[in-house]
C-alpha positions as CSV (number, residue, x, y, z in Angstrom):
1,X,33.3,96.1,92.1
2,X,36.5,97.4,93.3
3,X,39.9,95.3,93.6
4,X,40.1,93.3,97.4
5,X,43.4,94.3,99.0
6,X,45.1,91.6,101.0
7,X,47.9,92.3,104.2
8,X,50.6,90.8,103.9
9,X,52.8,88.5,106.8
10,X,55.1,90.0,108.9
11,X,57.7,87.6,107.6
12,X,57.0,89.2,104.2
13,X,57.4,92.9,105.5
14,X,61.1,91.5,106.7
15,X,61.8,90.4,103.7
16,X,60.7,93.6,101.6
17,X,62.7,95.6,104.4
18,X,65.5,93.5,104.6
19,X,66.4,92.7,100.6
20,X,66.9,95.8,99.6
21,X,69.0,98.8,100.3
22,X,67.2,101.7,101.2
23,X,67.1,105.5,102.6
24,X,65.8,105.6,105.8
25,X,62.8,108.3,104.8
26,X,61.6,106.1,102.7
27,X,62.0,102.8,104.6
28,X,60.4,104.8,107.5
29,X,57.3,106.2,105.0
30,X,56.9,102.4,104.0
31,X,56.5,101.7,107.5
32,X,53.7,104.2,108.0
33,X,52.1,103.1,105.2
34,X,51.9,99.5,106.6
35,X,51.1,100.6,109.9
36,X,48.4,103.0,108.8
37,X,46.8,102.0,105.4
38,X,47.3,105.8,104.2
39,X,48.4,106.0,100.4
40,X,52.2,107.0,100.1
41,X,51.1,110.5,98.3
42,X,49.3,111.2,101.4
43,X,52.3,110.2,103.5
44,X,54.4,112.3,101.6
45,X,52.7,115.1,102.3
46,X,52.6,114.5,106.4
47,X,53.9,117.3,109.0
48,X,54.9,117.5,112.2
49,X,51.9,119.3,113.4
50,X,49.3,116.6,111.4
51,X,50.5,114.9,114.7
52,X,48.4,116.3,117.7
53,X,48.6,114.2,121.1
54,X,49.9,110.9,120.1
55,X,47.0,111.2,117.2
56,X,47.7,111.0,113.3
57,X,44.6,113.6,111.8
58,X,44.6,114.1,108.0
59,X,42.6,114.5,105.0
60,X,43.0,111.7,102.4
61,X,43.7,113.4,98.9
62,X,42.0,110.7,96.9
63,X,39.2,110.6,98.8
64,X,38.7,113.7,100.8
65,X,37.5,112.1,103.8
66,X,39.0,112.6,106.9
67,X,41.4,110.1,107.9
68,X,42.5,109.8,112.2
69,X,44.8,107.4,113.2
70,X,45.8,106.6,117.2
């Protein structure tokens, strides 16, 4: 049975954001991640043009499954 992943508070995402220094791509990839539950190696490799009408549409690279976020 795979590992349960738990979301963390909002008060915890402030903190994460807040305590450290860091560049804004990355702060702004960590927010993606949060927001969209897509693995940072498949955020990395986001494009302008994955981005069609307001719609995120991607293929996971772990999984292969198609991944749309709106």
């Amino acid at each position: 049975m795979g590992k349960m992943t738990k979301a963390i508070s909002k008060e915890e995402i402030d903190t994460i954001l807040g305590s450290i220094k860091i560049k804004q791509d990355v702060r702004n990839a960590l927010l993606v991640e949060l927001n969209t539950g897509l693995r940072i190696q498949d955020i990395a490799r986001l494009r302008y043009n994955d981005i069609q009408f307001g719609k995120l549409e991607i293929i996971e690279k772990k999984t292969k499954s198609p991944k749309l976020q709106e």
